[in-house]
Biopython code that builds the backbone (N, CA, C, O; Angstrom):
import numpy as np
from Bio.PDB.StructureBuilder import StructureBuilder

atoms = [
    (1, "UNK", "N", (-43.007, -107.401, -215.031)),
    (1, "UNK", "CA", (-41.697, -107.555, -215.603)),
    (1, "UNK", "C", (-40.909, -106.264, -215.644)),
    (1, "UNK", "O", (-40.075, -106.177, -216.546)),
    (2, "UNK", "N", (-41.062, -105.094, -214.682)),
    (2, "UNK", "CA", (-40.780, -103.906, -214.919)),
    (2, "UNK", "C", (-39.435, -103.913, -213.505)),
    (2, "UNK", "O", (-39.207, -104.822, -212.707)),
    (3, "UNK", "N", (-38.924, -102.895, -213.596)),
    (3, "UNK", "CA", (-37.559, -102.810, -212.116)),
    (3, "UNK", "C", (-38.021, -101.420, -211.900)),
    (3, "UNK", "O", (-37.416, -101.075, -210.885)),
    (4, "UNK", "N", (-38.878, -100.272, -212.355)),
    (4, "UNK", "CA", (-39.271, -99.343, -212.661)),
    (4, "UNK", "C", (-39.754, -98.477, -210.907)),
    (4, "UNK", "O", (-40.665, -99.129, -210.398)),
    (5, "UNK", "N", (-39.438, -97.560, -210.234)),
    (5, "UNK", "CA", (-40.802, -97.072, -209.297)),
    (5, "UNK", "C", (-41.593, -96.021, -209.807)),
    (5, "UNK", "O", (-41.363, -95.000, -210.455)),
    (6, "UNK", "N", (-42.785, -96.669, -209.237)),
    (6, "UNK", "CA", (-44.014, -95.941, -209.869)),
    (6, "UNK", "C", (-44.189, -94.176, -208.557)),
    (6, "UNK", "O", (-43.693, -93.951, -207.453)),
    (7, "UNK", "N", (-44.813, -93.616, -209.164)),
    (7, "UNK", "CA", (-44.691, -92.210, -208.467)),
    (7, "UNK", "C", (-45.003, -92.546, -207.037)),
    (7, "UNK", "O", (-44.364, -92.168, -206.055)),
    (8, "UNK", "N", (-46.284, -93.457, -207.059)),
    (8, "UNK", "CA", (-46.776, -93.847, -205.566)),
    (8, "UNK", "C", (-45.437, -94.151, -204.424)),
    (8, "UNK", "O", (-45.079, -93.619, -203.373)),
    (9, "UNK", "N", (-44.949, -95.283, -205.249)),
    (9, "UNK", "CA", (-43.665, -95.898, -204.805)),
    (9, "UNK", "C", (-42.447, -94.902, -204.409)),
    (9, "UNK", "O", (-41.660, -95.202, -203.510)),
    (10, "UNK", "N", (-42.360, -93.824, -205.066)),
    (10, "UNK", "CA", (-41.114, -92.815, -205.046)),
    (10, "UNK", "C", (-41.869, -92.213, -203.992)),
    (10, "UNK", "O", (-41.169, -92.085, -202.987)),
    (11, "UNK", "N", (-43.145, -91.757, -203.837)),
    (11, "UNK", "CA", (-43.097, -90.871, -202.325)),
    (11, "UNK", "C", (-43.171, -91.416, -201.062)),
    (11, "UNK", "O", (-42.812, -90.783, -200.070)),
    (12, "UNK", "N", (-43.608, -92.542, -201.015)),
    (12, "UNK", "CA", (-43.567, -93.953, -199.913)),
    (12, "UNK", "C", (-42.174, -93.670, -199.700)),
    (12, "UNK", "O", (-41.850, -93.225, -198.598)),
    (13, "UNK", "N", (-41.019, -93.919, -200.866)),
    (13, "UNK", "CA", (-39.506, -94.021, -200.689)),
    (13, "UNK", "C", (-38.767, -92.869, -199.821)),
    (13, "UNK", "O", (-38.073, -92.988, -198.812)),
    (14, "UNK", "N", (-39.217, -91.495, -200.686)),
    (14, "UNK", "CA", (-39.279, -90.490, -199.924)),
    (14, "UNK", "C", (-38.947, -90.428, -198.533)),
    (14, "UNK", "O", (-37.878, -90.250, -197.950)),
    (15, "UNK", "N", (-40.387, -90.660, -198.052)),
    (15, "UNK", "CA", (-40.749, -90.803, -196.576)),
    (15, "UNK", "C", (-39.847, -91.457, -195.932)),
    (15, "UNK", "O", (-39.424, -91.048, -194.851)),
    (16, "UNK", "N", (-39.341, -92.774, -196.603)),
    (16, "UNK", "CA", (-38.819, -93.925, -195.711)),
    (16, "UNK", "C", (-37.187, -92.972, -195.796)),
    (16, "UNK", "O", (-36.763, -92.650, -194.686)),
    (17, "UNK", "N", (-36.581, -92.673, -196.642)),
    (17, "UNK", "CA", (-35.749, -91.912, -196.797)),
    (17, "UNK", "C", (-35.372, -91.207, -195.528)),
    (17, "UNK", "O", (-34.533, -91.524, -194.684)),
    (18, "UNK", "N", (-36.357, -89.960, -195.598)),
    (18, "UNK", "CA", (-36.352, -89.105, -194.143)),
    (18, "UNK", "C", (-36.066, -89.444, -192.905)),
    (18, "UNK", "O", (-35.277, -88.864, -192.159)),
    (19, "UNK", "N", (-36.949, -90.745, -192.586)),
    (19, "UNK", "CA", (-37.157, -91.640, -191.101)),
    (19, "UNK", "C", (-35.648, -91.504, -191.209)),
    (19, "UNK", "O", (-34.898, -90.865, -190.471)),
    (20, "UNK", "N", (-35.245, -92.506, -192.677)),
    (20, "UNK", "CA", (-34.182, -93.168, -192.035)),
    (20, "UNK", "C", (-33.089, -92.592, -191.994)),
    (20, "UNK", "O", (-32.209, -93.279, -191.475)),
    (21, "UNK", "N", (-32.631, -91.107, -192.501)),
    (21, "UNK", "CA", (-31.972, -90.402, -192.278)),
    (21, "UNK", "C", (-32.300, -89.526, -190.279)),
    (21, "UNK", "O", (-31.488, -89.092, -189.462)),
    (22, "UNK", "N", (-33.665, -89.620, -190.245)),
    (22, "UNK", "CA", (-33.888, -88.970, -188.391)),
    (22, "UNK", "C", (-33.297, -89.907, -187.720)),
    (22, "UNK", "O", (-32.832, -89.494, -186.658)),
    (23, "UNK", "N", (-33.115, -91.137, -187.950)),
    (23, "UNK", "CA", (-32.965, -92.443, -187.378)),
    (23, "UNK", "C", (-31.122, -93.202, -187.008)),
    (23, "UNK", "O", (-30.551, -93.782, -186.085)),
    (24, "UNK", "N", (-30.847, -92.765, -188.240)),
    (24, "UNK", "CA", (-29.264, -92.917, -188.652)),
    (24, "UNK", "C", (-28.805, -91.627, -187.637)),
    (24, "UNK", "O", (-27.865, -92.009, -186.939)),
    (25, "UNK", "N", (-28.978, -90.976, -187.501)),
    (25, "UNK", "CA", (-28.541, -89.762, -186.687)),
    (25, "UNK", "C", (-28.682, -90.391, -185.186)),
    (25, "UNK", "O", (-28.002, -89.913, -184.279)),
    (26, "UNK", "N", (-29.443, -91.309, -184.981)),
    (26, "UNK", "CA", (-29.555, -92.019, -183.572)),
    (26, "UNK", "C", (-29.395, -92.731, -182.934)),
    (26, "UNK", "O", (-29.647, -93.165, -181.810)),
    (27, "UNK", "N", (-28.592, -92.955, -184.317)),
    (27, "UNK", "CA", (-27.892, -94.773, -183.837)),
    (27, "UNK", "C", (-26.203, -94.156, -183.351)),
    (27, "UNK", "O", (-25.532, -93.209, -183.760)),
    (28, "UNK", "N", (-25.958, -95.219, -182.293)),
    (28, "UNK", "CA", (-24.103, -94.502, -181.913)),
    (28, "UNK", "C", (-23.280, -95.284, -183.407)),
    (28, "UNK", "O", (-23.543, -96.252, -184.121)),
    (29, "UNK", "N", (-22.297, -94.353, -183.366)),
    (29, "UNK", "CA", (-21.179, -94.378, -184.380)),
    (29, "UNK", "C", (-20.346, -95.637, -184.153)),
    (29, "UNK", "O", (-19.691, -96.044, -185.112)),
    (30, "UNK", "N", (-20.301, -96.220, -183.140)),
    (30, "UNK", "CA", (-19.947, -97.903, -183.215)),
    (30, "UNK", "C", (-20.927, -98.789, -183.270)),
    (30, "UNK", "O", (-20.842, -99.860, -182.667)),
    (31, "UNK", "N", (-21.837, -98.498, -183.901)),
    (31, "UNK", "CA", (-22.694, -99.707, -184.411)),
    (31, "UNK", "C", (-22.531, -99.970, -185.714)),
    (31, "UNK", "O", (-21.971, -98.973, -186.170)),
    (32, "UNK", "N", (-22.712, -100.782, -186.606)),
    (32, "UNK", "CA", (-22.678, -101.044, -187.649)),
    (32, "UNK", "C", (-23.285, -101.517, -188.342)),
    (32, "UNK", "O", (-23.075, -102.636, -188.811)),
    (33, "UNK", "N", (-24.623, -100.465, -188.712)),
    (33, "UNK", "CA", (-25.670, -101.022, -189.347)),
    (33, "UNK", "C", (-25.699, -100.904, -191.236)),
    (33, "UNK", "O", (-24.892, -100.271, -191.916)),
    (34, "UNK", "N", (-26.903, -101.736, -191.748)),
    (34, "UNK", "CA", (-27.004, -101.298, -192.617)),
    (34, "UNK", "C", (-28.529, -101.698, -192.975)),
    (34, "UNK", "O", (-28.991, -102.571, -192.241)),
    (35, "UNK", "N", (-29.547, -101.109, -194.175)),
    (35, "UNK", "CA", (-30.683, -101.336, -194.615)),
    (35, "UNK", "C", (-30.596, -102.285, -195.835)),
    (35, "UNK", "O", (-30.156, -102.125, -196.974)),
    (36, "UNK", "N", (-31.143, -103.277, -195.227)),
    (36, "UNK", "CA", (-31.200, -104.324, -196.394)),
    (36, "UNK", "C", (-32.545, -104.228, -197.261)),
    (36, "UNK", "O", (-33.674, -104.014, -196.820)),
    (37, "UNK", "N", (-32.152, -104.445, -198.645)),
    (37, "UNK", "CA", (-33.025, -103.870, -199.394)),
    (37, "UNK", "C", (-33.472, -105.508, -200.175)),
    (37, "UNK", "O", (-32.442, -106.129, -200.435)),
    (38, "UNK", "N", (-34.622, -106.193, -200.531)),
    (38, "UNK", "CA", (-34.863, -107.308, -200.568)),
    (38, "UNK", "C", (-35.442, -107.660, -201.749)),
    (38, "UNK", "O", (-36.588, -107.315, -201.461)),
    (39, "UNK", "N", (-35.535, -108.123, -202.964)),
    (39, "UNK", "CA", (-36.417, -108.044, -204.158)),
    (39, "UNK", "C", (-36.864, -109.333, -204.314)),
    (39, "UNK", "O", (-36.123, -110.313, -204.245)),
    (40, "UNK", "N", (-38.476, -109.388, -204.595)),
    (40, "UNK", "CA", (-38.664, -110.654, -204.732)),
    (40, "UNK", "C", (-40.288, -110.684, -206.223)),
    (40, "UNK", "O", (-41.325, -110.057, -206.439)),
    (41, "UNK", "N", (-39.707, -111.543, -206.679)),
    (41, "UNK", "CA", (-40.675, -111.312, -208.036)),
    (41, "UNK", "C", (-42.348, -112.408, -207.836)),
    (41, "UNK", "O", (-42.653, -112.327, -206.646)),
    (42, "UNK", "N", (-42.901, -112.885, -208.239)),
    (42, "UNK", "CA", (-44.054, -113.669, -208.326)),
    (42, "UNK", "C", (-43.049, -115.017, -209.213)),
    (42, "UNK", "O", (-41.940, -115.078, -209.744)),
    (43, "UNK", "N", (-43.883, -115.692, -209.040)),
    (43, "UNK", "CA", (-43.714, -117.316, -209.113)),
    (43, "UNK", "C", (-43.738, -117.822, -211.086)),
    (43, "UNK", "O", (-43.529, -118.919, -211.604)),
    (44, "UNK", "N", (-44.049, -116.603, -211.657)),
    (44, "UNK", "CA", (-44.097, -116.775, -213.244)),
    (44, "UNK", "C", (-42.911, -116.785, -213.558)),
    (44, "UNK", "O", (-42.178, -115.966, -213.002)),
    (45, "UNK", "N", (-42.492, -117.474, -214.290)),
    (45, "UNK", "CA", (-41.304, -117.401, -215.067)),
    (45, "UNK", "C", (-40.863, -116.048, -216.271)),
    (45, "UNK", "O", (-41.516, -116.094, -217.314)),
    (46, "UNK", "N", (-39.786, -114.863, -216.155)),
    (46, "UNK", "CA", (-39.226, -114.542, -216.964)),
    (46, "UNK", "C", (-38.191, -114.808, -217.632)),
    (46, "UNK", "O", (-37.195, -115.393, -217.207)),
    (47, "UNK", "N", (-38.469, -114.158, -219.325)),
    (47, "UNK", "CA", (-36.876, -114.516, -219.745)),
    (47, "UNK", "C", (-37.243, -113.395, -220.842)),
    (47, "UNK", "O", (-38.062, -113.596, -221.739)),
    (48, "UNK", "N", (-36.422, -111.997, -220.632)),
    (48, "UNK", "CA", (-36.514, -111.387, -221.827)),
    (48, "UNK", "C", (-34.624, -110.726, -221.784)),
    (48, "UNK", "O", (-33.682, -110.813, -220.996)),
    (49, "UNK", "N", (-34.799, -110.289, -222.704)),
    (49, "UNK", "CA", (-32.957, -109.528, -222.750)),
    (49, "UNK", "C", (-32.873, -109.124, -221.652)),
    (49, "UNK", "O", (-32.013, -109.679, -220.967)),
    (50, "UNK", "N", (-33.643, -108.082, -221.034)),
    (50, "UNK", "CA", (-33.201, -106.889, -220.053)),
    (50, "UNK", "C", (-32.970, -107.835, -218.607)),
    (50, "UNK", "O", (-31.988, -107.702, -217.877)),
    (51, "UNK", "N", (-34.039, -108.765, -218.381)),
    (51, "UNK", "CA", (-34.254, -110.066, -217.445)),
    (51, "UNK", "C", (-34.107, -111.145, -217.731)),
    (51, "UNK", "O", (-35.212, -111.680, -217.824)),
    (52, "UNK", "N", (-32.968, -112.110, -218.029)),
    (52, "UNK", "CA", (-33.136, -113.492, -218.152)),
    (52, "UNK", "C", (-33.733, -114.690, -217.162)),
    (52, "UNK", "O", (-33.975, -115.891, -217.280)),
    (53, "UNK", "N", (-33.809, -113.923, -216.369)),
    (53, "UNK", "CA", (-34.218, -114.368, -214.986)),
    (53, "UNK", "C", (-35.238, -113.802, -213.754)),
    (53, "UNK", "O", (-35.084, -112.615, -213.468)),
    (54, "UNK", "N", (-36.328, -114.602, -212.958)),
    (54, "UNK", "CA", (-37.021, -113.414, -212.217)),
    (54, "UNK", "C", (-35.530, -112.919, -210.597)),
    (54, "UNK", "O", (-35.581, -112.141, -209.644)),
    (55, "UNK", "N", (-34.384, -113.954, -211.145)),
    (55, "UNK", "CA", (-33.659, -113.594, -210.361)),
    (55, "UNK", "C", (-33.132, -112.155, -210.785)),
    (55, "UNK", "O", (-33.056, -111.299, -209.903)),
    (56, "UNK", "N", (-32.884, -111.945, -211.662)),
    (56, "UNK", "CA", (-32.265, -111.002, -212.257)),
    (56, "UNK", "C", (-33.515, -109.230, -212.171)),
    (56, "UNK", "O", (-33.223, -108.036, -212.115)),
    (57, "UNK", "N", (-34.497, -109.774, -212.194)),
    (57, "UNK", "CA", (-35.482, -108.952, -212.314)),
    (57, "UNK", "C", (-35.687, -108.110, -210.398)),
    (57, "UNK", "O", (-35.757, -106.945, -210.006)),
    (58, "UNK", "N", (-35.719, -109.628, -209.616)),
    (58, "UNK", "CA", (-36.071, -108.887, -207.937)),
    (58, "UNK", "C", (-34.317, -108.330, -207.727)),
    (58, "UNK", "O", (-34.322, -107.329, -207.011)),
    (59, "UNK", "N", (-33.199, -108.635, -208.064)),
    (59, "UNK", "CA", (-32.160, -107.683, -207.504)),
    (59, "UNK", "C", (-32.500, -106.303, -208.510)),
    (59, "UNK", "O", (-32.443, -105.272, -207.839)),
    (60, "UNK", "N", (-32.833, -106.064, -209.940)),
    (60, "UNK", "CA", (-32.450, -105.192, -210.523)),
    (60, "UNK", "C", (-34.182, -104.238, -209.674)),
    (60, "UNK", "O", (-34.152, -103.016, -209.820)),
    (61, "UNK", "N", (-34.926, -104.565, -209.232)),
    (61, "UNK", "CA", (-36.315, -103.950, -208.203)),
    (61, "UNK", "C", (-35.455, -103.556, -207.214)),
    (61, "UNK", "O", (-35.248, -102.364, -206.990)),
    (62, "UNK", "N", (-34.754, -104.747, -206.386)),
    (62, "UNK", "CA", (-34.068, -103.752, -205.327)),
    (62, "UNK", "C", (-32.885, -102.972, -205.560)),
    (62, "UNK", "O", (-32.833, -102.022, -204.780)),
    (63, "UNK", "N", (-31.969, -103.033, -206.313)),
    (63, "UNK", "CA", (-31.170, -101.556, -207.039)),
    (63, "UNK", "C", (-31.654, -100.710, -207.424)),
    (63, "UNK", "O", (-31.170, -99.585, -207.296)),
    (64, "UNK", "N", (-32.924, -100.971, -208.110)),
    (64, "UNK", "CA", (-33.559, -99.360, -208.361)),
    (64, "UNK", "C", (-33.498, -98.489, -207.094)),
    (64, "UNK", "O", (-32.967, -97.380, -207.027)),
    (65, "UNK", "N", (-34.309, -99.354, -205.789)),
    (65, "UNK", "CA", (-34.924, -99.102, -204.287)),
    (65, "UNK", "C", (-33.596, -98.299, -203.996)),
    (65, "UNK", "O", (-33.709, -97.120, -203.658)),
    (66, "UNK", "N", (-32.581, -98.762, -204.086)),
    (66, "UNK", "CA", (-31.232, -98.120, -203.570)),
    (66, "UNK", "C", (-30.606, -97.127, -203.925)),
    (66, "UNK", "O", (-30.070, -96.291, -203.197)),
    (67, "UNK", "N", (-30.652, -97.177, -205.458)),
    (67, "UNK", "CA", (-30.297, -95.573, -205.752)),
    (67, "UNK", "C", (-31.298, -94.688, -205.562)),
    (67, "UNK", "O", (-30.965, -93.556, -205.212)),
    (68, "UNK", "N", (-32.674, -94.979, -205.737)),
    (68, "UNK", "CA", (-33.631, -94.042, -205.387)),
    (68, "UNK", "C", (-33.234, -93.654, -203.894)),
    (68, "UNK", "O", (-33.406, -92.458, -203.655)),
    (69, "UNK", "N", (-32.829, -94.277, -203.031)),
    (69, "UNK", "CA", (-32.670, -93.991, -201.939)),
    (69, "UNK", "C", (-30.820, -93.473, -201.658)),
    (69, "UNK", "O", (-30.631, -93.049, -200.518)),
    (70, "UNK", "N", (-30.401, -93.480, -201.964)),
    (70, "UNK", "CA", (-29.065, -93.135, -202.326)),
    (70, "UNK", "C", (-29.060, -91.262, -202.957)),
    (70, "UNK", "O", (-28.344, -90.347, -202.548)),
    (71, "UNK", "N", (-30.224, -91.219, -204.142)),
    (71, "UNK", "CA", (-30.328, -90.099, -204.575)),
    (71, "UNK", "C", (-31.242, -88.851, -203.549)),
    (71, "UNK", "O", (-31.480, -87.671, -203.807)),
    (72, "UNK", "N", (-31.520, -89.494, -202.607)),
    (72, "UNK", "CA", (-32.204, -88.907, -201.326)),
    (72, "UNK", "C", (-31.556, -88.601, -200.439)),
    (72, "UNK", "O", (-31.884, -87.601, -199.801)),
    (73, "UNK", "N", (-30.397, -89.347, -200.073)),
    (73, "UNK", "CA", (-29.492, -89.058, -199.482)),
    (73, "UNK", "C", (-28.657, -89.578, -198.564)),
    (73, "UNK", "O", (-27.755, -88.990, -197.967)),
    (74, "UNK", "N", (-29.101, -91.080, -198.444)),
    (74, "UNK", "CA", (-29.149, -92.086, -197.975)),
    (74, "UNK", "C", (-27.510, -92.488, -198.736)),
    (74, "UNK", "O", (-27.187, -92.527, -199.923)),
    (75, "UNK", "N", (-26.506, -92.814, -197.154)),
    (75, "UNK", "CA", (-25.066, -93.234, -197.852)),
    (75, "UNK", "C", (-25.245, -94.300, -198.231)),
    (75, "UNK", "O", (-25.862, -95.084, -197.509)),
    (76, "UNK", "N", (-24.646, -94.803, -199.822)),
    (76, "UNK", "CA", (-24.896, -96.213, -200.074)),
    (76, "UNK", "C", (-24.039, -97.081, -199.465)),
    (76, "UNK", "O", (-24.377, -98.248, -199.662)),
    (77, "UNK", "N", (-22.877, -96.933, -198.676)),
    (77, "UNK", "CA", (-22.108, -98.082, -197.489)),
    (77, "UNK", "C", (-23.307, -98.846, -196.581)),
    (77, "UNK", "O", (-23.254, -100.030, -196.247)),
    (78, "UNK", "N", (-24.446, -97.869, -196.240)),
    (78, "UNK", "CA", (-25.620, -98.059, -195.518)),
    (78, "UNK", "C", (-26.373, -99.338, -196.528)),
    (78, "UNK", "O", (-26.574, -100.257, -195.734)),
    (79, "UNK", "N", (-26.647, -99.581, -197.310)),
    (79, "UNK", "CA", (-27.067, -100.332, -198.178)),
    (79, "UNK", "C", (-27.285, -101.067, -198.850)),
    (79, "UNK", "O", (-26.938, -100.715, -199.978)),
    (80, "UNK", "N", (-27.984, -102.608, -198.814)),
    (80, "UNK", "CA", (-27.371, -104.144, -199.183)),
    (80, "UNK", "C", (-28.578, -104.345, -199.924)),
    (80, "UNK", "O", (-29.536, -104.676, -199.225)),
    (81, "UNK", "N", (-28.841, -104.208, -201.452)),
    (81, "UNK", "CA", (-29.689, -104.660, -202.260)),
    (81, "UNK", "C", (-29.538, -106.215, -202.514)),
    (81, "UNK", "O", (-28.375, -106.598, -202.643)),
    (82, "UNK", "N", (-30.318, -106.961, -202.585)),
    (82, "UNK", "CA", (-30.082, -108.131, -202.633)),
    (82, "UNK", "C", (-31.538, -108.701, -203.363)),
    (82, "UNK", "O", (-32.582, -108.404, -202.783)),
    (83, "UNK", "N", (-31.633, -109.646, -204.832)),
    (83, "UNK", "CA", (-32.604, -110.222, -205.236)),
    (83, "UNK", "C", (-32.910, -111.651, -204.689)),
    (83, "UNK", "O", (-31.936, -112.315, -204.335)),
    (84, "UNK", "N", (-34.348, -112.284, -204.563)),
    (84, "UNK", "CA", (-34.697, -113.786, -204.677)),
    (84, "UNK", "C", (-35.254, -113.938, -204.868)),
    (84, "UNK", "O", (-35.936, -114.708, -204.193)),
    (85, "UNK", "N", (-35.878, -113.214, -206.479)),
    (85, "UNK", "CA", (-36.365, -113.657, -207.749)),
    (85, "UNK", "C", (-38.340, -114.279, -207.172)),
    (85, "UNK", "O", (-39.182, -113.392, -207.030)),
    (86, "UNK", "N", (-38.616, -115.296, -207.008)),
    (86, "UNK", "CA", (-39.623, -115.977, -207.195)),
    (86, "UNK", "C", (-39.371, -116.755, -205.500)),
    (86, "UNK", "O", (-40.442, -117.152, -205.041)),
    (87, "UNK", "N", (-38.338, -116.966, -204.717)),
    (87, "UNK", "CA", (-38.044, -117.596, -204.124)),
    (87, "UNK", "C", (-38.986, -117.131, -202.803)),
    (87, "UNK", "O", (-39.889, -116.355, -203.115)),
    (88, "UNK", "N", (-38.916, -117.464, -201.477)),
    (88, "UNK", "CA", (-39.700, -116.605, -200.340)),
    (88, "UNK", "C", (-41.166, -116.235, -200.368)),
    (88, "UNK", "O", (-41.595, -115.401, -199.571)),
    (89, "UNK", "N", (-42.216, -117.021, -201.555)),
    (89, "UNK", "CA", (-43.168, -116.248, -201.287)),
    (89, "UNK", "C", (-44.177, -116.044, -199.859)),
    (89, "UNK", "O", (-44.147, -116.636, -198.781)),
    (90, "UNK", "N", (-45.129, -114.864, -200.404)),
    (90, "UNK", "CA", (-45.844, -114.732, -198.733)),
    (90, "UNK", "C", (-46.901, -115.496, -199.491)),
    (90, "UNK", "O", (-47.474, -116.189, -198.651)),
    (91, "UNK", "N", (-47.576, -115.753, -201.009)),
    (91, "UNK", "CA", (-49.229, -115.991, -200.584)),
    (91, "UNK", "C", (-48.793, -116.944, -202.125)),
    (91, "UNK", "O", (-48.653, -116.378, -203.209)),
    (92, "UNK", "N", (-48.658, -118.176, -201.967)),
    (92, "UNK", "CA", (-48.617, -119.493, -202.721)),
    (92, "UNK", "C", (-49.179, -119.984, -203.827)),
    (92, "UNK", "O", (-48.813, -120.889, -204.577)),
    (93, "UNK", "N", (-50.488, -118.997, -203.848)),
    (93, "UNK", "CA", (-51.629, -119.213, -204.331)),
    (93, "UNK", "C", (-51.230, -119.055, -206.133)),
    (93, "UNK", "O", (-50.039, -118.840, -206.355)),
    (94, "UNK", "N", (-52.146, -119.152, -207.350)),
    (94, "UNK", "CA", (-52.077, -118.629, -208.494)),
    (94, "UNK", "C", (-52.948, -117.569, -209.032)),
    (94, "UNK", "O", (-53.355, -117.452, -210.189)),
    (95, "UNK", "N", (-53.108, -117.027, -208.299)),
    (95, "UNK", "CA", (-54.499, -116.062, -208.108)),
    (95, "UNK", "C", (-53.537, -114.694, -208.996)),
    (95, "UNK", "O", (-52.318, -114.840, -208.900)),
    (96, "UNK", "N", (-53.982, -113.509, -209.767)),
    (96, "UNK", "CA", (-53.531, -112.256, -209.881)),
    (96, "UNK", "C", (-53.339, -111.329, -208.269)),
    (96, "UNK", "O", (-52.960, -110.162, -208.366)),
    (97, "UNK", "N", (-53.582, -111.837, -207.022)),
    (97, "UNK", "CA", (-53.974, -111.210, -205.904)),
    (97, "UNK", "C", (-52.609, -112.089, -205.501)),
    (97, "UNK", "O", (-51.596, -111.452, -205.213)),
    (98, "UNK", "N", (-52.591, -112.989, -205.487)),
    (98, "UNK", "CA", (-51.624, -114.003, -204.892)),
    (98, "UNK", "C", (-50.177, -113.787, -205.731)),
    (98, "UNK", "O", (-49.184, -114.370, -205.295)),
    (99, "UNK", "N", (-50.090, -113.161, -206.629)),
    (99, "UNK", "CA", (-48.952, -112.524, -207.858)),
    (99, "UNK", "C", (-48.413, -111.516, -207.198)),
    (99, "UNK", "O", (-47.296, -111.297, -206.728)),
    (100, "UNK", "N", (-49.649, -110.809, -207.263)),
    (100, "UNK", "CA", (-49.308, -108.934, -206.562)),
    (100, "UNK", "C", (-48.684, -109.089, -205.103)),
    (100, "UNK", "O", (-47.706, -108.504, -204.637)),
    (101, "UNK", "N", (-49.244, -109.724, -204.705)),
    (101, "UNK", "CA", (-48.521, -109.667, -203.028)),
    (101, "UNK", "C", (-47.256, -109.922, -202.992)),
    (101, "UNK", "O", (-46.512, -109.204, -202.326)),
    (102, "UNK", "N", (-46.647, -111.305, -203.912)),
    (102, "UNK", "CA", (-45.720, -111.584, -204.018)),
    (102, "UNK", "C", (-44.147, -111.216, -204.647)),
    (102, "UNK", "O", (-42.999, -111.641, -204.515)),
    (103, "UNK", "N", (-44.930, -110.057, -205.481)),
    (103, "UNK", "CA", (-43.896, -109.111, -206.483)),
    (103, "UNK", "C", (-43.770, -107.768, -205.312)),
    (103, "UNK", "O", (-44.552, -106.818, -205.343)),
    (104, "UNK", "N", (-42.942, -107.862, -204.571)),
    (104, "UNK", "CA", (-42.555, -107.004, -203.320)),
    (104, "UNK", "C", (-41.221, -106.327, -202.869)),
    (104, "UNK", "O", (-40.186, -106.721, -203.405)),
    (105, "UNK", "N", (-41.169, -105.463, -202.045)),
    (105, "UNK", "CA", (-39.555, -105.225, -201.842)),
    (105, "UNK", "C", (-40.172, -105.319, -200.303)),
    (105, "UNK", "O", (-41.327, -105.183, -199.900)),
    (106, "UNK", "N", (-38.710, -105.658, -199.483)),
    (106, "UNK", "CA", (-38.837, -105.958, -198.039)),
    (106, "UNK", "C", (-37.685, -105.130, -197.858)),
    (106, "UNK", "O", (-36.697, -105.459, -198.515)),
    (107, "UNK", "N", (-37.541, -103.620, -196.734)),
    (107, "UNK", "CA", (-36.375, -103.524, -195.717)),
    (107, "UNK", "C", (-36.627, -104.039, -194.689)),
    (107, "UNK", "O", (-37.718, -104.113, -194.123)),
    (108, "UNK", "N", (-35.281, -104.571, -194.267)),
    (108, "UNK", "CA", (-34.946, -104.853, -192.729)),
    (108, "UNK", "C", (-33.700, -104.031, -192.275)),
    (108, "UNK", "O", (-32.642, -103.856, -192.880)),
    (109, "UNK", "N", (-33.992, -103.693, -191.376)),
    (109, "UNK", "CA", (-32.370, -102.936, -190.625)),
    (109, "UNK", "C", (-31.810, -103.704, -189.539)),
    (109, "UNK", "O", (-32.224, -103.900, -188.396)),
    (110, "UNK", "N", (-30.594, -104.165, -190.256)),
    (110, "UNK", "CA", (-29.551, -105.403, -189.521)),
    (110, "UNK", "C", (-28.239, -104.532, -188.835)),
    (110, "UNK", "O", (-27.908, -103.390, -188.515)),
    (111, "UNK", "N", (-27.840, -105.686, -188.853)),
    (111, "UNK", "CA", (-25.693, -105.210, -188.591)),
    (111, "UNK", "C", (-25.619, -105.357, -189.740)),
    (111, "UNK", "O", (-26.376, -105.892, -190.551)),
    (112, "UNK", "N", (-24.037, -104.539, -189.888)),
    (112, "UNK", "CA", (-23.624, -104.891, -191.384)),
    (112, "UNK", "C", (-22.223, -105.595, -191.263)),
    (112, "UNK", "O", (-21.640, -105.988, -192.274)),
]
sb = StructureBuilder()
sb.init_structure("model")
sb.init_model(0)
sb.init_chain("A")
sb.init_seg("    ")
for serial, (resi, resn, name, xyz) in enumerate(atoms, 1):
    if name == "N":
        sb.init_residue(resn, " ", resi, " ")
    sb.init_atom(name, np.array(xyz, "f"), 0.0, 1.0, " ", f" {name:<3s}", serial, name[0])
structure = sb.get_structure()
């Protein structure tokens, strides 16, 4: 129930940061891309003040992802945070293993 990155998570971000700043430098100036940033929670139901929703919970996971990446250096025009909560899962199951997999962030690099 957290929107929080954990240290692990911030140097993973880091990294991805860098690429995607070597990367953005390589793309031509008439393309029009952007990094979509994807939040998706596990299949439990929240409802507290901060989250009324696990909708509310996977966009406010991927806004964190964005300013963390924004504060790296990453232009936020580049940048489409977007939540779907409980929706999309990869592993169906009710397992704590089948939870974890499912509480995830996904980039993809599209057009924008």
């Amino acid at each position: 129930g957290e929107a929080t990155i954990s240290t692990d998570g911030q140097a993973e971000l880091t990294q991805l940061a860098t690429a995607l700043k070597q990367i953005a430098g390589e793309i031509p100036s008439d393309i029009n891309w952007v990094l979509q940033i994807d939040g998706f929670t596990d299949k439990r139901p929240i409802s507290t003040p901060q989250f009324p929703s696990n909708w509310e919970l996977s966009a406010d996971r991927a806004i964190a992802v964005a300013k963390f990446l924004i504060s790296q250096g990453i232009d936020p025009a580049r940048l489409v945070p977007a939540g779907f909560g409980e929706n999309r899962p990869i592993d169906p199951g009710n397992t704590p293993e089948a939870y974890a997999k499912n509480r995830r962030i996904e980039f993809r690099l599209t057009d924008g």
